[in-house]
NUTOR-742812 format. One line per field, with one value per residue: z negated, y, x of N, C-alpha, C, O, CB in turn. Coordinates in nm, 3 decimals. Glycine has a CB too. Example, Ala and Ser with C-alpha at 12.3 -4.5 7.8 and 13.67 -1.06 7.14 Angstrom:
residues 2
n_z = [-0.780,-0.708]
n_y = [-0.569,-0.225]
n_x = [1.319,1.285]
ca_z = [-0.780,-0.714]
ca_y = [-0.450,-0.106]
ca_x = [1.230,1.367]
c_z = [-0.780,-0.787]
c_y = [-0.330,0.003]
c_x = [1.320,1.290]
o_z = [-0.846,-0.804]
o_y = [-0.332,0.114]
o_x = [1.424,1.341]
cb_z = [-0.905,-0.572]
cb_y = [-0.447,-0.060]
cb_x = [1.131,1.408]
END
This chain:
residues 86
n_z = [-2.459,-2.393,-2.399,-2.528,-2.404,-2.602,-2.737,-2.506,-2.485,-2.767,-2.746,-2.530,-2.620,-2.881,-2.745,-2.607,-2.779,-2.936,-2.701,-2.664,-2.911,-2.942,-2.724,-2.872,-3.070,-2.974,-2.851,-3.058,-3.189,-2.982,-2.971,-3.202,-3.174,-3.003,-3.140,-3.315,-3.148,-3.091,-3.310,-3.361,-3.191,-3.232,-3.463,-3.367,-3.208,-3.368,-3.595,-4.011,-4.001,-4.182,-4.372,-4.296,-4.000,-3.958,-4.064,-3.846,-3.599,-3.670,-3.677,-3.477,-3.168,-2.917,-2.670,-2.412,-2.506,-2.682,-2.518,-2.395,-2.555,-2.610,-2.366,-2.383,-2.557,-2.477,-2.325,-2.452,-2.719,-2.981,-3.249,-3.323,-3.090,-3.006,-3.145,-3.341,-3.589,-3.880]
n_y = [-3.787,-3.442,-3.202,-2.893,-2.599,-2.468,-2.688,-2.836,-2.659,-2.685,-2.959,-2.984,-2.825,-2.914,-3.153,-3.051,-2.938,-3.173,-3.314,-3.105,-3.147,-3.366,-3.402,-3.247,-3.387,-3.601,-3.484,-3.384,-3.624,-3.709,-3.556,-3.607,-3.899,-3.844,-3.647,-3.873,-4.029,-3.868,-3.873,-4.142,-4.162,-3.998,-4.146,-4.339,-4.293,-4.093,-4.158,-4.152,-3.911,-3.578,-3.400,-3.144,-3.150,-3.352,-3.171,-2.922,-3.098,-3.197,-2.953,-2.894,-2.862,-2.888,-3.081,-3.083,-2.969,-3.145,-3.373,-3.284,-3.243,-3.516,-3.591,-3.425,-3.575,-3.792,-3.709,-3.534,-3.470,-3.401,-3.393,-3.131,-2.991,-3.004,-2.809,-2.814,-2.830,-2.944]
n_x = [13.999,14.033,14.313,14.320,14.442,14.615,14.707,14.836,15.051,15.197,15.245,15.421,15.627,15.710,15.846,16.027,16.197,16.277,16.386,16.647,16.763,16.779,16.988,17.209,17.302,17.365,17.598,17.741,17.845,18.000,18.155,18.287,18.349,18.551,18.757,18.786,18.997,19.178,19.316,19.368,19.505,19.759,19.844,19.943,20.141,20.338,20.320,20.222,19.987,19.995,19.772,19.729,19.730,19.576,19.333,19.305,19.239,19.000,18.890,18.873,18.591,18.553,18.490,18.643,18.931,18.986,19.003,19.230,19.421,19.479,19.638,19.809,19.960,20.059,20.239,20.415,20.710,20.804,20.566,20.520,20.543,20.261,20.138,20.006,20.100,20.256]
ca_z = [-2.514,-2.320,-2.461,-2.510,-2.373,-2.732,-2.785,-2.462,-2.520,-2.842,-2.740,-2.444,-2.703,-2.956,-2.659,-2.523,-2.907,-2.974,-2.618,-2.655,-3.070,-2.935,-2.711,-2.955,-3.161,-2.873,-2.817,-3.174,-3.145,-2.855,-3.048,-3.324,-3.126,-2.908,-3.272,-3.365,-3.034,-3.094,-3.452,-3.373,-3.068,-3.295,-3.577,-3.315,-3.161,-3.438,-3.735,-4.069,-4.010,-4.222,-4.393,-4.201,-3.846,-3.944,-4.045,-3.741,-3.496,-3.718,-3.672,-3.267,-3.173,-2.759,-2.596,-2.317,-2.570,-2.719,-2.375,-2.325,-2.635,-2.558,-2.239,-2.443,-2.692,-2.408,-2.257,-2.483,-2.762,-3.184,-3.265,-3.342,-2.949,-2.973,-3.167,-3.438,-3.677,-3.922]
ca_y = [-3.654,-3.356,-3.149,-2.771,-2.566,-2.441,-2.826,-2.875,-2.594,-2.699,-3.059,-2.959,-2.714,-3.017,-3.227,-2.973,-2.941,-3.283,-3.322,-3.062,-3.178,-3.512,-3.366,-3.150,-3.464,-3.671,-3.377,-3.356,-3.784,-3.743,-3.439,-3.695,-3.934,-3.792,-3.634,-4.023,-4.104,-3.805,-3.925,-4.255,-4.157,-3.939,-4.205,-4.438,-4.177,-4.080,-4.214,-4.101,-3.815,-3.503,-3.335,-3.026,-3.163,-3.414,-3.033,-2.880,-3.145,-3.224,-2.824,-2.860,-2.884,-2.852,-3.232,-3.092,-2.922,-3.286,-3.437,-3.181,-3.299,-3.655,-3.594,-3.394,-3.626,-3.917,-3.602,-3.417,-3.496,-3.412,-3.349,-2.986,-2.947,-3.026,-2.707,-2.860,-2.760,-3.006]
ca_x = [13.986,14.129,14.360,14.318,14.603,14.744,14.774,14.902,15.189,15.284,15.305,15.563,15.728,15.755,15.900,16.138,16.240,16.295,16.455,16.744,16.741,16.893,17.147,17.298,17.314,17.464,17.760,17.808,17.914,18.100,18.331,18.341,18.420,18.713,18.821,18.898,19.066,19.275,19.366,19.429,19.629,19.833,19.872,20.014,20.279,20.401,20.307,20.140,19.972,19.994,19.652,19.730,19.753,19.407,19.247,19.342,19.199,18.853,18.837,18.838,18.432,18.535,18.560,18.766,19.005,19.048,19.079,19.358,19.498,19.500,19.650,19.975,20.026,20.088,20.338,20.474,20.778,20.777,20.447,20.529,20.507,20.140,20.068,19.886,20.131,20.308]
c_z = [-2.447,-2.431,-2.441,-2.427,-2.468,-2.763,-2.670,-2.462,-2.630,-2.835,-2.675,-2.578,-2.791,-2.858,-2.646,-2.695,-2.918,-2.844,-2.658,-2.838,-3.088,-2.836,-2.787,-3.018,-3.073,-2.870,-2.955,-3.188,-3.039,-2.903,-3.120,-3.279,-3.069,-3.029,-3.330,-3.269,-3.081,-3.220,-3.472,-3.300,-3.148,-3.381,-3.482,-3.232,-3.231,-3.577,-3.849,-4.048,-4.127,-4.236,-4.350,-4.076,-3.866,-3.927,-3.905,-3.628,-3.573,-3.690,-3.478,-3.237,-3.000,-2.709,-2.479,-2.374,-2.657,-2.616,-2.402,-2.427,-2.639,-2.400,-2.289,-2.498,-2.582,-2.345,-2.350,-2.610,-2.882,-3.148,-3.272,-3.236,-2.918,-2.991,-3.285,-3.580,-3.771,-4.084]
c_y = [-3.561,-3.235,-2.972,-2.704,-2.539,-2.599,-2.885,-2.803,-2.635,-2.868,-3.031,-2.883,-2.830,-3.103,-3.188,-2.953,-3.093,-3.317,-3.249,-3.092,-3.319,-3.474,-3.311,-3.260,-3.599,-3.613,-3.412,-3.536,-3.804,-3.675,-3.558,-3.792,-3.961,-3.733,-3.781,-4.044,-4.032,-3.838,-4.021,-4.253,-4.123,-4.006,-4.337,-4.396,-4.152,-4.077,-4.186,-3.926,-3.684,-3.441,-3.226,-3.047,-3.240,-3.310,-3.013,-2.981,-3.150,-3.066,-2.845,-2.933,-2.877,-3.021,-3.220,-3.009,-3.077,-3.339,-3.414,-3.245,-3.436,-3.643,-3.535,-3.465,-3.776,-3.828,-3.587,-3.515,-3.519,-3.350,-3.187,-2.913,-2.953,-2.864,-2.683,-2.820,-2.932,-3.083]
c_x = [14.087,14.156,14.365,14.470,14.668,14.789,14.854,15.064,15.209,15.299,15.426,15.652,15.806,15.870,15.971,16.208,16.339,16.410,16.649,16.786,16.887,17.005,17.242,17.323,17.434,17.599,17.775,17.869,17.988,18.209,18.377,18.417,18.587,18.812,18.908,19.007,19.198,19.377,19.414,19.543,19.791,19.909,19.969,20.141,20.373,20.417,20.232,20.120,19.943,19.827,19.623,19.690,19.593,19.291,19.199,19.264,19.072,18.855,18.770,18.661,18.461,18.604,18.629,18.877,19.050,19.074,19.217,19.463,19.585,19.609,19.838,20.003,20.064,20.227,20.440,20.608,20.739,20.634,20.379,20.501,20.378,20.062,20.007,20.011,20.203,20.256]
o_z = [-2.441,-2.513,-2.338,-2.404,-2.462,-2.809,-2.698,-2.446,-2.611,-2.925,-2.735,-2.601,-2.784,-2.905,-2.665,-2.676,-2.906,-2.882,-2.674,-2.869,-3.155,-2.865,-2.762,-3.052,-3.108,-2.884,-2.958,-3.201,-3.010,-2.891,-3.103,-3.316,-3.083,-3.025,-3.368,-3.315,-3.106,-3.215,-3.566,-3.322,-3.136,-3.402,-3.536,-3.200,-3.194,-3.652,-3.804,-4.071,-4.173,-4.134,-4.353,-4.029,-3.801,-3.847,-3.852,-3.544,-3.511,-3.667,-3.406,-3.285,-2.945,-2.713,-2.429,-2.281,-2.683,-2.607,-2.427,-2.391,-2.661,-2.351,-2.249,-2.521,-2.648,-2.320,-2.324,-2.593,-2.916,-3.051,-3.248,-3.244,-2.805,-2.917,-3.330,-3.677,-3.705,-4.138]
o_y = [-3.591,-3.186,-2.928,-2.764,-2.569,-2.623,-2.972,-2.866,-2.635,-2.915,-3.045,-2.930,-2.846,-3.114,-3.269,-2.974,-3.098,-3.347,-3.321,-3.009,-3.352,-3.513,-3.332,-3.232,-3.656,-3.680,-3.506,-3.527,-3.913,-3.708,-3.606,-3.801,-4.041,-3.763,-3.798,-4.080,-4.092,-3.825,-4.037,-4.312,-4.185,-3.967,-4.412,-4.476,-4.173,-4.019,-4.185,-3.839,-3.704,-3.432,-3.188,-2.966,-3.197,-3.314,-3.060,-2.906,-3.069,-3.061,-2.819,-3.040,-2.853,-3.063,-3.321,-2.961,-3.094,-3.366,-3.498,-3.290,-3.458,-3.754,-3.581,-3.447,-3.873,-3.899,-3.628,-3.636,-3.612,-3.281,-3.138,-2.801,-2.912,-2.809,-2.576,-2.770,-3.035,-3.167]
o_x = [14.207,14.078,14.415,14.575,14.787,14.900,14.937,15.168,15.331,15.369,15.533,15.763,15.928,15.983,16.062,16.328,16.462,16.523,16.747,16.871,16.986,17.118,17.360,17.438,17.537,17.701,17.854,17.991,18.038,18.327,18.489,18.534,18.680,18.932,19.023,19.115,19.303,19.499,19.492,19.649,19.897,20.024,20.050,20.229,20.489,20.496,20.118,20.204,19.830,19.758,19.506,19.610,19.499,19.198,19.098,19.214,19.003,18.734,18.674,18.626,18.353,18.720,18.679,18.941,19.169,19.193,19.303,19.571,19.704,19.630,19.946,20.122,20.101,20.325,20.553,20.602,20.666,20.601,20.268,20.450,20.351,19.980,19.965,19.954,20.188,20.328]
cb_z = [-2.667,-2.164,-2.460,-2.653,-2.292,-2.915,-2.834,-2.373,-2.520,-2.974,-2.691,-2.273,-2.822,-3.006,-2.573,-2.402,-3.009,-2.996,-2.512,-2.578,-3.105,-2.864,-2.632,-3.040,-3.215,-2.730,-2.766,-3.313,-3.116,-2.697,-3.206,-3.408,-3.108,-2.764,-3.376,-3.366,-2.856,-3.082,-3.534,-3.343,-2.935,-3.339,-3.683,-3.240,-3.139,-3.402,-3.779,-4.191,-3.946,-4.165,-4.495,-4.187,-3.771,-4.089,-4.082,-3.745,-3.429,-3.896,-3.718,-3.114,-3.273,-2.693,-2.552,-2.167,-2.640,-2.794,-2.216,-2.340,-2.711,-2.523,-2.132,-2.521,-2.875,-2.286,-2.224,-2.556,-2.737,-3.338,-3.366,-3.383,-2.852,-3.070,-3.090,-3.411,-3.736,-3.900]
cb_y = [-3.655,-3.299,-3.223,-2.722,-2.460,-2.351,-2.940,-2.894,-2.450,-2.625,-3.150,-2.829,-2.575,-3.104,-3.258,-2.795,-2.931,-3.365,-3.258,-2.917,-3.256,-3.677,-3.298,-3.015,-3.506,-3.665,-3.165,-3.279,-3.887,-3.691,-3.255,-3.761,-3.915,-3.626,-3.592,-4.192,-4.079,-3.682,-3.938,-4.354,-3.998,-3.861,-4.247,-4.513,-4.041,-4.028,-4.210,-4.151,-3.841,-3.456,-3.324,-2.970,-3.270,-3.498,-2.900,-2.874,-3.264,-3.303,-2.681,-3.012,-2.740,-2.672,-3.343,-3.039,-2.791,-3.379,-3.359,-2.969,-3.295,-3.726,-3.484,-3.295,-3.645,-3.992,-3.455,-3.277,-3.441,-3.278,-3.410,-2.946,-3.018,-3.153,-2.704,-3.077,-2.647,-2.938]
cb_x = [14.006,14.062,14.453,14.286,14.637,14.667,14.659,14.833,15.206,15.252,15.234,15.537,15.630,15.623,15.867,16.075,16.097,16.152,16.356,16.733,16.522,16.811,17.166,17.245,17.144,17.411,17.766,17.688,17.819,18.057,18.304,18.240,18.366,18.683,18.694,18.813,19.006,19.228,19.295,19.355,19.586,19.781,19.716,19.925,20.252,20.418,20.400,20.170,19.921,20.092,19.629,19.851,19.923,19.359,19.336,19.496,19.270,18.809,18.988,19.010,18.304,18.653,18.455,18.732,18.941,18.974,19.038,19.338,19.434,19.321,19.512,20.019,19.893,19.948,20.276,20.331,20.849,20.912,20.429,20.646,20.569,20.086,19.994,19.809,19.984,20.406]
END
């Protein structure tokens, strides 16, 4: 059975839906992700972390703004130097 063209555009449409549906869903597990790394990193630096400073990083949604993070907290000194607040 051949498919009209309104059924062939809203199959692609569905597809291209569903396509960019699961990247957004992929990025949003990779923030989450790099969010733990950063949390654990943190919890092993310098110890229990504060409900302020956990805020503050579950706020960050940019995985090369957690990189960056990861990358100070192997650098940098008191935690206060991170930015993230206390």
């Amino acid at each position: 059975m051949k498919l009209t063209w309104g059924e062939r555009m809203a199959a692609e449409c569905e597809q291209r839906g569903y396509e960019k549906g699961f990247a957004i869903g992929l990025e949003m597990a990779f923030v989450e992700q790099h969010r733990q790394y950063v949390l654990r990193m943190l919890g092993k630096r310098f110890g229990e972390i504060s409900p302020n400073v956990r805020e503050r990083v579950q706020a960050i949604d940019s995985v090369e703004e957690l990189r960056c993070l990861m990358e100070k907290i192997l650098d940098f000194g008191p935690i206060e130097e991170l930015g993230l607040g206390r």
